[in-house]
C-alpha positions in Angstrom: 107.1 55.9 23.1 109.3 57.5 25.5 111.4 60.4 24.7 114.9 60.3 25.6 118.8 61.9 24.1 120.0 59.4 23.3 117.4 57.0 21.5 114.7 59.4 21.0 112.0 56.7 19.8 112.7 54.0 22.4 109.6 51.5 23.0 108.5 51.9 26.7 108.8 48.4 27.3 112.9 48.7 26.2 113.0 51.7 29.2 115.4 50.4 32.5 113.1 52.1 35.2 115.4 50.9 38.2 117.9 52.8 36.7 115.7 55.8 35.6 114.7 55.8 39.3 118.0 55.8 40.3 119.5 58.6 38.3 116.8 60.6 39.7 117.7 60.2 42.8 120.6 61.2 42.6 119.6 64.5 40.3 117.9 64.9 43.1 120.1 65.1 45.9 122.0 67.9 43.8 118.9 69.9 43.3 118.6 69.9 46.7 122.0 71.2 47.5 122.4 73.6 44.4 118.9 75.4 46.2 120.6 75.4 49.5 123.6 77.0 47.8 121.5 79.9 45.8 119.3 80.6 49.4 122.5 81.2 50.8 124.2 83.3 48.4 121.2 85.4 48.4 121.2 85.6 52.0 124.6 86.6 52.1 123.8 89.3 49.4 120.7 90.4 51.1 118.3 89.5 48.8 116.5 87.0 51.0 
């Protein structure tokens, strides 16, 4: 079983890994930038 929002009990075999994969990258991308964003809102505050 795989947990997930919106079907919470879904089989792992019924699970669209490309698109899993996918979505993750593109999380990803955002976390990167969202950090970038806090490092320099700190730096500007001189906290860093």
């Amino acid at each position: 079983m795989v947990f997930s929002c919106f079907n919470q009990d879904q089989l792992l075999d019924e699970v669209d890994f490309k698109a899993l994969f996918q979505r993750l990258g593109q999380q990803s991308v955002q976390e990167k930038l969202t950090k970038q964003w806090i490092d320099h809102c700190l730096h500007q505050l001189g906290a860093r």
